[in-house]
N, C-alpha and C positions, 0 to 999 in steps of 0.2 A: 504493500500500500504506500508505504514512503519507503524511498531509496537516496541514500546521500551520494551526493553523485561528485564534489567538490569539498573534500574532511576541511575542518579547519585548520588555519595555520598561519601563526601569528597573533591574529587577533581569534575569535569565536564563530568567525561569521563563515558559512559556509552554504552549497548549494544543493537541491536537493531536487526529488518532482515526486509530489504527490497524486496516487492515481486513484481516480472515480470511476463509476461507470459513464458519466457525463463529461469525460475529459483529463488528458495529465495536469496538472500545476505545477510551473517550475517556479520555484522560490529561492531565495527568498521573493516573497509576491505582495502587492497591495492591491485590497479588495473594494471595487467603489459600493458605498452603499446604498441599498436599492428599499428604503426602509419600508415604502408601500407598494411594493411590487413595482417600482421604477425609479431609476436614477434619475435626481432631478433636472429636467431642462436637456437627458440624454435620450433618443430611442436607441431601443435594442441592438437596430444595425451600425450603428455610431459607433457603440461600446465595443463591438467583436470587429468591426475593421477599420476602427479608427482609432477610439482608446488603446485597443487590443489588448480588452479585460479577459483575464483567462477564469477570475470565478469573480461573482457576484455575490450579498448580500440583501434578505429579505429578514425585517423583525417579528416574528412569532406575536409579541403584546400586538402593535398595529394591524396585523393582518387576521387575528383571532377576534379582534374587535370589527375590524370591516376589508373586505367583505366578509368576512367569518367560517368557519369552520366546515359548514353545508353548502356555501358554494364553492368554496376554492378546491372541497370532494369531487362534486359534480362535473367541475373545469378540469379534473384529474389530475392535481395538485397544481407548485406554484411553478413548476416547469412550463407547461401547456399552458397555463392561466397567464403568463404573460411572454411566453413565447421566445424563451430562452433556453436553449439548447446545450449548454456549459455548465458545469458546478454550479450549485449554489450554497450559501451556509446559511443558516438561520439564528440568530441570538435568540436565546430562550424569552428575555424580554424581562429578564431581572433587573439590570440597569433601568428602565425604562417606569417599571414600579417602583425603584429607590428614587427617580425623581420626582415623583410622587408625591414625597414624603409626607405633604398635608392631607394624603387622600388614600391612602393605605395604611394596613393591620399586619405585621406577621407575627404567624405563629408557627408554633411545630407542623402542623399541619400543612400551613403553607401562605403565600400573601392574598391578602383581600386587598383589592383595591376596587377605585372610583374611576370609570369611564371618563376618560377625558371629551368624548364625544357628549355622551347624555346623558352621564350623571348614573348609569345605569351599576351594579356593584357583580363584582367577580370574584373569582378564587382562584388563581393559578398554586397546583401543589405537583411535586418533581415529576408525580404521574401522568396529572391532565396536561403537562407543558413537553412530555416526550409524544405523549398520542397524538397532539397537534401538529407536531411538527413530523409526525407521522403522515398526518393527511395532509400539508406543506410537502411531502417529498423531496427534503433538500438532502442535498448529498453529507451535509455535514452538518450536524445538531448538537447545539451547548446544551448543557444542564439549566438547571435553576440556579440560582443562586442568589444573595446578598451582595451587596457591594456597599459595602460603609460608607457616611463622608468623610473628606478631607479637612480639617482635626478631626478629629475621635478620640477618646480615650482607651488607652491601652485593654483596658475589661473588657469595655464595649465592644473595639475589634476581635477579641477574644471569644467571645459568646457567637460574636456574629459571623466567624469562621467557623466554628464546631456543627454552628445550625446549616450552613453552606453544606459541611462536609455530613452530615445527618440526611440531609435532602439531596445529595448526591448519591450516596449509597441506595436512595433510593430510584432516583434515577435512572442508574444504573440496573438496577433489577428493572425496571419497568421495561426498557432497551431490550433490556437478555429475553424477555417475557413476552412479546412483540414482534410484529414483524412487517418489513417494509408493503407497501398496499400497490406499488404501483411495478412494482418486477426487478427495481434496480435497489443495488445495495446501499445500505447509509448506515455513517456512521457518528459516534460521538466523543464529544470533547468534554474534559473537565477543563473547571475553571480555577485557578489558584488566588487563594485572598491573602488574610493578613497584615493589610493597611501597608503602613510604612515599617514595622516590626520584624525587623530578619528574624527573628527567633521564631515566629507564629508565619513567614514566610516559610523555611525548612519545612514544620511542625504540616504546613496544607500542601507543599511541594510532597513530602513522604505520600501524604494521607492519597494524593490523586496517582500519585503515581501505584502504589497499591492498588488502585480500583482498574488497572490496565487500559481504560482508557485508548485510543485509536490515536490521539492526539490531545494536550495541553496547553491551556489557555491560561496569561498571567490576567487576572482582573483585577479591578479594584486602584489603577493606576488612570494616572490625565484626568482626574477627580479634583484638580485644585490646587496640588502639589507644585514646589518647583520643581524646574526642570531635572535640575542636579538632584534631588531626590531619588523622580520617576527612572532619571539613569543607576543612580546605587542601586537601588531596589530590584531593576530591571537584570542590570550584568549578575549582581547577587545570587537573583533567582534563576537564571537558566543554568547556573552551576549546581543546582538539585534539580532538573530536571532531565531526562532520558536524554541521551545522545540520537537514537536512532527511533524518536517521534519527532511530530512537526512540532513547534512553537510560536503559541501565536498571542502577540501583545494586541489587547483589544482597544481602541478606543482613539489609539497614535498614528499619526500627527502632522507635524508640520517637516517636509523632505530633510531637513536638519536629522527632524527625529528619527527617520527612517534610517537614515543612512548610521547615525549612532547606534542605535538598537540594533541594527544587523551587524556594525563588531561586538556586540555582545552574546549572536546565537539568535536573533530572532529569526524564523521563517515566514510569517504572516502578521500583516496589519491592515487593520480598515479607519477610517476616520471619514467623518462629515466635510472634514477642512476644505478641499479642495472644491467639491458643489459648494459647499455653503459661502465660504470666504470671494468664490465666483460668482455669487451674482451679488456682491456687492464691491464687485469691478477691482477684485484683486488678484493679479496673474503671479501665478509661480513660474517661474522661468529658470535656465541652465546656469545666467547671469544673476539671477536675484529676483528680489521681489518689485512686482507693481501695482501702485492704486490706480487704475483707467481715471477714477474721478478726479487726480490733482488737473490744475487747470496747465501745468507744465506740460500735458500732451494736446489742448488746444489746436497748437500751431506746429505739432509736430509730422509734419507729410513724410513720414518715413515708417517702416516695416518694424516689427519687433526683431522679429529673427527671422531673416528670410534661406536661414538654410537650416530650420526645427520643421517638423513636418506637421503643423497645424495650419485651420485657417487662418488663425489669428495672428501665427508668423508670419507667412507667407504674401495674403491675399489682401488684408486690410490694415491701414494705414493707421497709426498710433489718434490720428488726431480723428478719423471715422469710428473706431470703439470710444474714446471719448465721447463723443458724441453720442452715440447709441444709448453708453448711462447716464449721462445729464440730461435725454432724453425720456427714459423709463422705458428706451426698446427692448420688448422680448428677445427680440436675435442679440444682443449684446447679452445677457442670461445664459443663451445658451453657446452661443461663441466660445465664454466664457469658462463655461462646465467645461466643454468637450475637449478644451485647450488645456489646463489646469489636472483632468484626469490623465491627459494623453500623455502628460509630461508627466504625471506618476507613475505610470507605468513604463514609457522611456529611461526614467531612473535608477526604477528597479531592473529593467534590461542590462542598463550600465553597472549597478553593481553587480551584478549575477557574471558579469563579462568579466571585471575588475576580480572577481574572487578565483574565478575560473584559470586567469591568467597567473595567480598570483601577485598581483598589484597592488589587491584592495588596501590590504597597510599601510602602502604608501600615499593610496589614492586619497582615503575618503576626508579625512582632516583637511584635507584641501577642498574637497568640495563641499561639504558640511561652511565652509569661512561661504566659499563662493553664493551657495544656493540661500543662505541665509542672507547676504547682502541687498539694504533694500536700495533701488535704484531711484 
């Protein structure tokens, strides 16, 4: 199922390809998120020969609440339901009830929360949140879990790992107990908590690894934290975790973060950053970062990068995306996405080359100064 295809050496960071029935993954990879059955401002043909997204993400909480559970059956899960032929993962949709907070209950049993929609009240417990994403059909399903905030006290993160690792266990049995509904196989991921606590990190790194697991998720991390934190925490923990599963830091970030986290051993990340931060006219680029809306690109008739293979490098002029957002044009949204994502996945092409050759410890320090530079 995963093959390291590139050991580490030097740094942690090494390559790997994860195989589905819906496709390989070569990683290390970044997954755009797809949280209601669509990447925002992207269609589907965009993402597979444009972005050249090798798996996507859909969220379990959103997609259980609407369209829900009876029709995304009917549609013959969320492959066919929106017409995506590649990997997909699902988050169990724990994050998504911790932010919540004013509007959910947990307990041993499981979280009660309040419909963000209509007020309507639910139960997600480790069982009902594997059967869904049963009928989801994603090739890769998290557990349940808790994700504390950022402060906490020591106790608190305490309690609220044990209960993670309780409702994993159960989890798990629910998986073993089950079985895929649409003919191809899936599988699941734990999730590693522990706040910022190396001691109660090891303590959930032991506990998932135990549970065998097909692959490990660090959570509970890009909650608030600084930076230099989420990196201790990070290198820390993939040092208890398996050499020969994937790893996957949920929730990161900004291409800084990416290329960090991959000398520490990560294989997989998803983040909002690049949709979200795009349609409010911020490009990531090979050179650094840009705001379309400073008024500095007004009068600037020249190309971003006319040798990146975007539209937005190539075709349109710095001072016509300006315009588009000081306009409120749709097409500058999705310019935007599709440029931003494409250069995510560019990235990670580049690291995956850089490790392959043996480079990347030379490389990435340099490009971590570079891609963080804002222009």
């Amino acid at each position: 199922m995963f093959q390291i295809v590139t050991p580490a050496k030097k740094t942690k960071a090494r390559t790997g390809i994860l195989t589905t029935e819906h496709g390989e993954i070569e990683t290390p990879i970044f997954m755009p998120v797809g949280t209601l059955a669509s990447v925002k401002a992207v269609n589907q043909d965009d993402l597979l020969n444009k972005v050249k997204a090798q798996i996507i993400l859909g969220n379990t909480y959103h997609l259980y609440l609407r369209p829900g559970n009876e029709i995304m059956k009917e549609a013959g899960g969320l492959h066919q339901f929106m017409g995506w032929g590649k990997p997909l993962l699902t988050d169990s949709g724990g994050y998504q009830v911790f932010s919540l907070s004013e509007n959910r209950k947990l307990s041993e049993k499981g979280a009660k929360f309040q419909s963000h929609i209509d007020g309507s009240y639910h139960l997600f417990t480790p069982e009902n949140v594997v059967d869904t994403q049963r009928i989801l059909g994603s090739d890769i399903m998290m557990i349940l879990d808790e994700c504390p905030p950022y402060p906490a006290e020591y106790n608190y993160v305490k309690n609220s790992m044990e209960l993670t690792h309780r409702w994993a266990k159960r989890g798990r049995e629910q998986f073993d107990s089950t079985s895929p509904i649409y003919g191809h196989k899936q599988i699941q991921f734990g999730i590693v908590q522990g706040g910022t606590f190396k001691d109660l990190r090891k303590v959930s790194s032991d506990f998932m690894v135990s549970m065998n697991f097909e692959g490990i998720a660090i959570g509970g991390l890009s909650v608030g934290e600084p930076s230099e934190i989420m990196y201790e925490i990070a290198d820390f923990n993939t040092e208890h975790l398996p050499k020969d599963k994937p790893r996957y830091l949920m929730g990161v970030g900004t291409p800084g973060n990416l290329i960090q986290c991959v000398a520490f051993g990560i294989d997989m990340f998803d983040c909002v950053m690049p949709t979200r931060n795009a349609r409010n006219g911020m490009l990531f680029t090979r050179n650094g970062i840009i705001n379309l809306r400073n008024a500095k690109w007004k009068h600037h008739h020249k190309y971003l990068d006319s040798d990146f293979p975007t539209e937005v490098s190539q075709r349109y002029k710095m001072s016509y995306l300006h315009h588009l957002f000081r306009a409120n044009e749709i097409l500058g949204l999705e310019l935007s996405s599709k440029h931003n994502l494409t250069f995510y996945l560019w990235l990670m092409k580049q690291i995956r080359h850089q490790i392959a050759e043996g480079t990347f410890h030379n490389w990435y320090s340099g490009m971590i100064e570079q891609v963080e530079n804002r222009i």
